[in-house]
C-alpha positions in Angstrom: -27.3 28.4 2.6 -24.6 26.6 1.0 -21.4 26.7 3.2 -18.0 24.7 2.7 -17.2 25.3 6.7 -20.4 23.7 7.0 -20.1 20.8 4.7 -16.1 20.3 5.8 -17.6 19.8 9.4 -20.2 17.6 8.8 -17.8 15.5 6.7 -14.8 15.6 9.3 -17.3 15.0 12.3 -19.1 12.0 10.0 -15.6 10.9 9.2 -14.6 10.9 13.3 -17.9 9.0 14.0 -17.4 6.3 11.3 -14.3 5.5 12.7 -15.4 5.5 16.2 -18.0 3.3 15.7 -15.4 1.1 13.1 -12.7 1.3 15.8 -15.6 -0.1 18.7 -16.0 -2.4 16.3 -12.9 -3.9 16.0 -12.1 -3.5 19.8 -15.9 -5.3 20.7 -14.3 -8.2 18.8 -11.1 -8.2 19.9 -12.2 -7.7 23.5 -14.6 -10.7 23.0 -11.7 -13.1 21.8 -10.0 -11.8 24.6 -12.4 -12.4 26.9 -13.2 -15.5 25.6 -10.1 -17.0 25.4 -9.6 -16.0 29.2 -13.2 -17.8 30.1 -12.3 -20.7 28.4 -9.2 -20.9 30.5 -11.3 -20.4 33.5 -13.8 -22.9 32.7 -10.8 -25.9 32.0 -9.7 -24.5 35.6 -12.7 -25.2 37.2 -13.5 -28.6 35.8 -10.0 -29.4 36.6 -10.2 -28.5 39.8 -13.3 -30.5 40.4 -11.5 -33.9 39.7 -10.6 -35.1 43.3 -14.2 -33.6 44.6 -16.9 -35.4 46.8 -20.4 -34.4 45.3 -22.3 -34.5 48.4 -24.4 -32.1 49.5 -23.0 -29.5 47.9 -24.9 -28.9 45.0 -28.1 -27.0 47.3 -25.9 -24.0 48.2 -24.2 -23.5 44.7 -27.9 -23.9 43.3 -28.6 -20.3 45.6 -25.8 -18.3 44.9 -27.1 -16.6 41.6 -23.7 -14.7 41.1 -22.1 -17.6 40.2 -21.9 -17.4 35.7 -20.8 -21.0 35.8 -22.5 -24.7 35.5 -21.6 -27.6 36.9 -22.6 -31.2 36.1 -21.1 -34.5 37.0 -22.2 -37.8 35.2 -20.9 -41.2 36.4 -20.1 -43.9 34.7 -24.3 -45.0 33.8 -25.1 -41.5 33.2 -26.8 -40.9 36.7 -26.3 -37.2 37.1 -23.9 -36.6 40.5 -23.8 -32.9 40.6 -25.7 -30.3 39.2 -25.8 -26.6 40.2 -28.6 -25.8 38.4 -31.1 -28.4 39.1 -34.2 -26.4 37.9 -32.9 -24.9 34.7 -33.1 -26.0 30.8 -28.9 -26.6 30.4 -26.9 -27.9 27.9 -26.0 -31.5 27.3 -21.9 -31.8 26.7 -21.4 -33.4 22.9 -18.0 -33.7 23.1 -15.2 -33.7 25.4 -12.8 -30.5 25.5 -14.3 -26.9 24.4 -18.0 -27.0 22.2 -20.4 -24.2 22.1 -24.2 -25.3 22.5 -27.1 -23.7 21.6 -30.3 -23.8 24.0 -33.8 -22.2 24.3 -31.5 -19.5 26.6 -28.8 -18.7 24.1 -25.9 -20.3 23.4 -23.5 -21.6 25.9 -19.9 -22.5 26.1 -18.8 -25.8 27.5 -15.5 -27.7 28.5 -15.9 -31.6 30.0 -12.9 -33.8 30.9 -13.4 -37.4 32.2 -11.3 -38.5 35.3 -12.0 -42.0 37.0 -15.1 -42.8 35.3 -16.8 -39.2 36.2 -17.8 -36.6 33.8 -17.4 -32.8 35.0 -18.6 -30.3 32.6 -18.3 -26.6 33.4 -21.0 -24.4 31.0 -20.9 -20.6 30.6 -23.5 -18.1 29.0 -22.0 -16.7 26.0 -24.1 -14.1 26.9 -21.9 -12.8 29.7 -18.7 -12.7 27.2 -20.4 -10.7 25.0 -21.4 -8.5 27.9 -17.9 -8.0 29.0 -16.8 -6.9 25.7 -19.5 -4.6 24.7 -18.3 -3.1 27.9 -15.0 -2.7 27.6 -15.7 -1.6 23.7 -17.5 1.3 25.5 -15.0 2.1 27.8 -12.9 2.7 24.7 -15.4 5.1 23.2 -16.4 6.7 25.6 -13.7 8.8 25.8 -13.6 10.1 22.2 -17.7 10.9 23.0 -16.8 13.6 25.4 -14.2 15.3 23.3 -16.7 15.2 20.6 -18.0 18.3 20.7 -14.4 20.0 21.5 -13.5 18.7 18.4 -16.5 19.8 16.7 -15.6 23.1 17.4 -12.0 22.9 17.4 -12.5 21.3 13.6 -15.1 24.8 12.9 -12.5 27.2 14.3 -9.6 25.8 11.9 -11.9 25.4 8.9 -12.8 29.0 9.5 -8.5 29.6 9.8 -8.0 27.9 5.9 -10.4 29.3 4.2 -9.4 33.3 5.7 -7.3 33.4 2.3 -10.6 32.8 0.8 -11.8 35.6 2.7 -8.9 38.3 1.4 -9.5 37.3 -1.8 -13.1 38.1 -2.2 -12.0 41.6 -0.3 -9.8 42.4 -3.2 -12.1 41.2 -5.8 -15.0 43.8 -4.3 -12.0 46.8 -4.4 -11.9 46.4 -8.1 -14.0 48.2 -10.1 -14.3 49.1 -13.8 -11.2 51.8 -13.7 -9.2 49.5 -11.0 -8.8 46.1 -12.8 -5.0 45.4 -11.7 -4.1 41.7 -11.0 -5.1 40.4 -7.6 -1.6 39.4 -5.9 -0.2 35.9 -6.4 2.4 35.9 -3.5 1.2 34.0 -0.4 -1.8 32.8 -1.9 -2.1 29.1 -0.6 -1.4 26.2 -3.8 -5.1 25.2 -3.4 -6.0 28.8 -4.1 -3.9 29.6 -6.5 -6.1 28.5 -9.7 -8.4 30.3 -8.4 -6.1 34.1 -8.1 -4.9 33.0 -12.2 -8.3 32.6 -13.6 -9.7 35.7 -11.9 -6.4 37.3 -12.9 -6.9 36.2 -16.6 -10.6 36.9 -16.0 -9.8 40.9 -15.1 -7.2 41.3 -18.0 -9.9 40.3 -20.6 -12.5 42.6 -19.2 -9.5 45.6 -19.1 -8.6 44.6 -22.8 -12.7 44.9 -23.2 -12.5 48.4 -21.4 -9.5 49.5 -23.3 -11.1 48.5 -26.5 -14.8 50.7 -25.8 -12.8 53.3 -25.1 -9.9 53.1 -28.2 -13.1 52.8 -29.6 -14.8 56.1 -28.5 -12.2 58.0 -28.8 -11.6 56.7 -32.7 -15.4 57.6 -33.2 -15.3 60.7 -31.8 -12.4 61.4 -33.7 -13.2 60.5 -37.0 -16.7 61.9 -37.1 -16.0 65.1 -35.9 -14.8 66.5 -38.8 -17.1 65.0 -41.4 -19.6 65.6 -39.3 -18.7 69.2 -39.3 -18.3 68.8 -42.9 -21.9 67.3 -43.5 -23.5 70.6 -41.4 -21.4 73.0 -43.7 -22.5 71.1 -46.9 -26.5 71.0 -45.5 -26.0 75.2 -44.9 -24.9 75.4 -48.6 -27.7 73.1 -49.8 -30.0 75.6 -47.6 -28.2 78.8 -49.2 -28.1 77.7 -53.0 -29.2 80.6 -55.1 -30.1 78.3 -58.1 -30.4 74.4 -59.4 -27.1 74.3 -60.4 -25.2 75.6 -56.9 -28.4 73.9 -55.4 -27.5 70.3 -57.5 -24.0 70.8 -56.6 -24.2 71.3 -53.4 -26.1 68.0 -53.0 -23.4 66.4 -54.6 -21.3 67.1 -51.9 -23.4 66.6 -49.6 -24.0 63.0 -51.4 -20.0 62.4 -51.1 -20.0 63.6 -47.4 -22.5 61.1 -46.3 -20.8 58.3 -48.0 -17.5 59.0 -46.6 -19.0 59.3 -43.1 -20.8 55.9 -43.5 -17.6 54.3 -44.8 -15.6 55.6 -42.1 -18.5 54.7 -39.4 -18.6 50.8 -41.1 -14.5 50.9 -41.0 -14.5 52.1 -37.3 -16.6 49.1 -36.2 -15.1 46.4 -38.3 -12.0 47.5 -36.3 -13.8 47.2 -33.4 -14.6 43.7 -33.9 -11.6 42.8 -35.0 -9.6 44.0 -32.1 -8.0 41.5 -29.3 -11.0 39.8 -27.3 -14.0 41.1 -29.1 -14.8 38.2 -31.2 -15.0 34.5 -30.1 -15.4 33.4 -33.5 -13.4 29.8 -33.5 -10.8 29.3 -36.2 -10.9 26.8 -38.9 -8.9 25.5 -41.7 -9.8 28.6 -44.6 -8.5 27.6 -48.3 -6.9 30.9 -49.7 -7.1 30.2 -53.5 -11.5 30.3 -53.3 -11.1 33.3 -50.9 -8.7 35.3 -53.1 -10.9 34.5 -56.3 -14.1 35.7 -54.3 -12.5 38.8 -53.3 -11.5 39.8 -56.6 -14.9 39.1 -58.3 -16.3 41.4 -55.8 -13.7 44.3 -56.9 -14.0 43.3 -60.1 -17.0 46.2 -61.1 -14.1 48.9 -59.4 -11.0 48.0 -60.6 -13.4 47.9 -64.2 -14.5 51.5 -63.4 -11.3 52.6 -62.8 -9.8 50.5 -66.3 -7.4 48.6 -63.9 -6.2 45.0 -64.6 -7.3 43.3 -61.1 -6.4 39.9 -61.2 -5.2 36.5 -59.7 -1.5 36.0 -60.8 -0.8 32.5 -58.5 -3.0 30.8 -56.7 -1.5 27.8 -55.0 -4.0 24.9 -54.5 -5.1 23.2 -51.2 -3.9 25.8 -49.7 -5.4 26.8 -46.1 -4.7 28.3 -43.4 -6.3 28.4 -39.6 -8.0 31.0 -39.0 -11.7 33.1 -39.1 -13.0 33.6 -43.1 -14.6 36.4 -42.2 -12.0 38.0 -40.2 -10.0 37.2 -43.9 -12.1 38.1 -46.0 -12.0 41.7 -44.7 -8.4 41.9 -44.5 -8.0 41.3 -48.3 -11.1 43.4 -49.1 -9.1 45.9 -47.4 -5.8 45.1 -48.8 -7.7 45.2 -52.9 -9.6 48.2 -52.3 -5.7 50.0 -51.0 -4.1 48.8 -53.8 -7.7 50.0 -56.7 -7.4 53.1 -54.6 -3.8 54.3 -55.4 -3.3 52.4 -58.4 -3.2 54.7 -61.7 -5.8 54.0 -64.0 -5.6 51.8 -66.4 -3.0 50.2 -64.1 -2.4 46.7 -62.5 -3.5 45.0 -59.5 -2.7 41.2 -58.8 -3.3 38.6 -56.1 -1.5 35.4 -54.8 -1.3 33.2 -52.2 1.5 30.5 -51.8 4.4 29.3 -50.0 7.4 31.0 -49.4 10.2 30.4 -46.9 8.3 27.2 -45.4 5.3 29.7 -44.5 2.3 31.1 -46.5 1.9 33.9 -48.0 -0.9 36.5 -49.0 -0.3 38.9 -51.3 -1.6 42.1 -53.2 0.3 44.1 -55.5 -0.2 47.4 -57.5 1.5 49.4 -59.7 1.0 53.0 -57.9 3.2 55.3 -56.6 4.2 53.1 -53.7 5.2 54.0 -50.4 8.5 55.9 -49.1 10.4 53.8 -46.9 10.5 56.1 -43.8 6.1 56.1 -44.0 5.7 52.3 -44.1 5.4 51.6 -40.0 2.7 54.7 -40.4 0.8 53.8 -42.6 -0.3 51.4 -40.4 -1.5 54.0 -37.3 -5.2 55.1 -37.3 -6.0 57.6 -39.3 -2.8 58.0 -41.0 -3.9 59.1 -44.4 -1.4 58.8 -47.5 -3.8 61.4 -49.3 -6.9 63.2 -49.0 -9.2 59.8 -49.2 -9.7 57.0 -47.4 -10.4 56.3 -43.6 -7.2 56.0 -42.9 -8.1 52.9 -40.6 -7.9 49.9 -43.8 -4.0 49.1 -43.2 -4.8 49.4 -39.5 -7.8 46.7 -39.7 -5.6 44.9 -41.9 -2.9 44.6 -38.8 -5.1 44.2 -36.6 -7.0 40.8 -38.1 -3.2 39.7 -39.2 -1.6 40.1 -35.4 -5.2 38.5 -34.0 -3.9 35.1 -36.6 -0.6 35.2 -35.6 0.3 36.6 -38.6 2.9 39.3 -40.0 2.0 42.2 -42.8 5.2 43.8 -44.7 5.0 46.7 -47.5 7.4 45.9 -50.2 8.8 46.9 -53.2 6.5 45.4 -56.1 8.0 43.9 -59.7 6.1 46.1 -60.7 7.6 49.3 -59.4 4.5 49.9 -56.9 3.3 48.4 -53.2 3.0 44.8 -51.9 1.4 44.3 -48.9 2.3 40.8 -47.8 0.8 38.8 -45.2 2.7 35.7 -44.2 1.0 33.2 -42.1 2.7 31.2 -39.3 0.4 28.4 -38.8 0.4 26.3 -42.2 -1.6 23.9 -42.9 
């Protein structure tokens, strides 16, 4: 099981021990200068101290005392050895008078020799026994820290376990929330190291409420626009059923016909909404010329606005022209914008596109020659399912909204040259 209180201790505990063992280190060595240094001074005492001594007979009992760290060896003049304490063992020979260090068969040894009145006294030491001494007091050192050890082990697991009890309330108020409780988790208190943590499951929950809020604008938009052509569609099927002859029969098909188109329109306009809305498309923006989008457009309402006799044209497009955005998400919003404007134009009327700059921002633009729109209606027109007549979903100026505020964009109804409507789209982000 992966566990950050376990992990934290293994690393603090691992940290500790490193530096116990770096810190016996350093004491081993500084113990064993010490120590050294005070030997040395020892051994220079003892040779010293040996200048105005008689070497007779003294050299048996030294030889017997095995206590005794030191060697001593006195040379005269012809090299004829005078005193040695150590007759039977393999011991250094001094190379040079003062301090040297020697190796042997038994280790290395530390020497000091001094020459008084023709005599040479050298005093040896096993190195062995100065590192001895400082191993020992290294461990004196530690040895203190390897009791405690396991007090600290546990003191360290108790006050991981005391950080990380935020941790603890948070993942409480994360399992309160639920699909119909998705408020913020609470920023005050929250420790720094947590807080990234609180925003991005903050952020996280207002993206699945805007999901929420959106499956549920969008059931309740469904349910209201299909009741009633749904309704409709089972009336028109009775008639079909009750038709006394071809012709009532042939009509009532008709509508029937009609009915199912509208419903399928409306059902197609309901989800393009739905994708379009706040957080339900991750579709990344790109740079999206407007002069080849606005000449697509109108070649695809081109066999409409011909039905209807209507003049649909492009009356300015400005070149290299783009702006950021999803050319999908576009392409809709002026297919919604041309179909309006075919829709309440009068037949044999005008419809015309552009795209520019205007005002240091761009512009989108589709104008007709209808009726218009009263003042006091134009902020309505742009609820769902506000209906200017009997046609229509009354949702295109609401997808067209929609797809502009999702770009950053603005859409006004004007007054047209013309006399009619101009819905204008003006974008922020120019490029």
């Amino acid at each position: 099981m992966n566990s950050i209180r376990r992990h934290l201790l293994i690393a603090l505990l691992g940290t500790l021990c490193a530096a116990m063992l770096l810190g016996g280190w350093a004491t081993y060595r500084a113990a064993r200068d010490e120590a050294g240094e005070l030997f040395d001074y020892h051994l220079q005492q003892i040779a010293l101290s040996l200048r105005d001594q008689r070497f007779e007979g003294s050299a048996e009992a030294l030889a017997r005392d095995e206590r005794l760290d030191y060697v001593i060896r006195v040379w005269d003049r012809s090299g004829l050895t005078l005193f040695y304490s150590r007759p039977h063992g393999v011991l250094p020979e001094p190379t040079r008078l003062g301090y040297s260090t020697t190796e042997t068969v038994n280790g290395a040894w530390r020497l000091y020799a001094v020459q008084y009145h023709g005599q040479t006294i050298a005093v040896a030491q096993p190195m062995r026994v100065r590192e001895r001494k400082a191993a020992e007091a290294a461990w004196r050192t530690l040895e203190p820290f390897l009791v405690v050890l396991p007090m600290l082990g546990l003191l360290i697991w108790w006050l991981v376990g005391w950080g990380l009890r935020p941790l603890g309330r948070l993942a409480k108020l994360v399992e309160a929330r639920s699909p119909d409780l998705l408020d913020p988790l609470p920023a005050a208190g929250v420790p720094q190291e947590v807080r990234p943590l609180v925003d991005s499951l903050n952020d996280l929950l207002d993206r699945l409420k805007a999901a929420r809020d959106i499956q549920r604008a969008f059931v309740a938009d469904a349910a209201h626009e299909l009741r009633t052509p749904l309704t409709a569609l089972q009336l028109q099927a009775q008639l079909v059923e009750r038709a006394q002859s071809d012709e009532e029969r042939n009509a009532a098909l008709g509508d029937l016909k009609e009915g199912l188109r509208r419903a399928a329109h409306g059902v197609r306009q309901l989800l393009t909404l739905a994708r379009q809305e706040p957080g339900a498309t991750e579709a990344p923006f790109a740079p999206v010329p407007l002069a080849p989008l606005i000449r697509q457009s109108v070649a695809e309402h081109a066999a409409l606005a011909e039905a209807r006799r209507i003049d649909l044209g492009v009356s300015h497009a400005e070149e290299n022209l783009a702006v950021l955005g999803d050319a999908g998400a576009l392409r809709i919003l002026l297919a919604n914008l041309i179909a309006n404007a075919l829709r309440y134009a009068p037949e044999g009327g005008c419809v015309d596109v552009s795209c520019g700059i205007r005002d240091g921002g761009t512009y989108l633009e589709v104008a007709d020659d209808g009726p218009g729109i009263p003042l006091e209606e134009r902020e309505r027109v742009f609820d769902r399912f506000y209906r200017r007549g009997e046609s229509g979903s009354g949702l295109g100026l609401a997808i067209v909204k929609t797809i502009a505020q999702r770009h950053g964009a603005t859409v006004r109804l004007l007054d047209a040259k013309s006399g009619g409507l101009a819905a204008q789209v003006n974008f922020r982000n120019k490029r």
